[in-house]
C-alpha positions as CSV (number, residue, x, y, z in Angstrom):
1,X,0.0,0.0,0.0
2,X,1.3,3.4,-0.6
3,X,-0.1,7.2,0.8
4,X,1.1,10.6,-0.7
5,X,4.0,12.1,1.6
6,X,5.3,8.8,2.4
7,X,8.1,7.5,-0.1
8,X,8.3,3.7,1.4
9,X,5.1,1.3,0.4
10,X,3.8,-0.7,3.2
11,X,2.4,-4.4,3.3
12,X,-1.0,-5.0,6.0
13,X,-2.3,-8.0,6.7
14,X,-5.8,-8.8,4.4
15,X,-7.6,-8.3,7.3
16,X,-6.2,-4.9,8.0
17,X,-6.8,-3.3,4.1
18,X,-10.1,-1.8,4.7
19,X,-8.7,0.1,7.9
20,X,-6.0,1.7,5.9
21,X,-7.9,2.6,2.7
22,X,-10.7,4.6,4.7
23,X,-7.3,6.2,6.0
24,X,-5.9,7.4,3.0
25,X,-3.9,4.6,2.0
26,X,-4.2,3.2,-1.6
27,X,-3.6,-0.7,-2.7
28,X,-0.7,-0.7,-5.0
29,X,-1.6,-2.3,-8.6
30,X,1.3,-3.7,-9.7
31,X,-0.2,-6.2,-12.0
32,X,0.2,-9.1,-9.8
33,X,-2.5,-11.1,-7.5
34,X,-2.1,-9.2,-4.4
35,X,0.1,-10.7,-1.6
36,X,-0.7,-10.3,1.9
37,X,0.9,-10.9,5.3
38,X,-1.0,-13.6,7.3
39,X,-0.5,-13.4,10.9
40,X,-0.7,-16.0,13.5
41,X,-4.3,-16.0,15.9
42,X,-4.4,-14.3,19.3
43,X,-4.0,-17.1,21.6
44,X,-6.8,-17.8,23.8
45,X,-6.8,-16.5,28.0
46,X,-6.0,-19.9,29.9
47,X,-8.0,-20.0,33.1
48,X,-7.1,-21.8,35.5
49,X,-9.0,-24.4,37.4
50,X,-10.0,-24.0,40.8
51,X,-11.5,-21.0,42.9
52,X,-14.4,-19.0,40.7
């Protein structure tokens, strides 16, 4: 993704695309399938067994 002012492009995971085009940030069409970073899943909070 690339914005106006900011030289570098970025990569966002899929997920994260629509957040940073209502931002200002535009999808870069370089003429390829899009690629995009897949993160791993929050991990669950563990509980522990015992007193509630």
């Amino acid at each position: 993704m690339r914005r106006d002012g900011i030289e570098q492009e970025i990569e966002v995971a899929e997920i994260s695309v629509q957040h940073y085009e209502r931002s200002g940030w535009e999808v870069v069409d370089d003429g390829q399938a899009p690629t995009f970073v897949k993160t791993a899943a929050a991990k669950g909070r563990r509980r522990e067994t015992g007193e509630n």
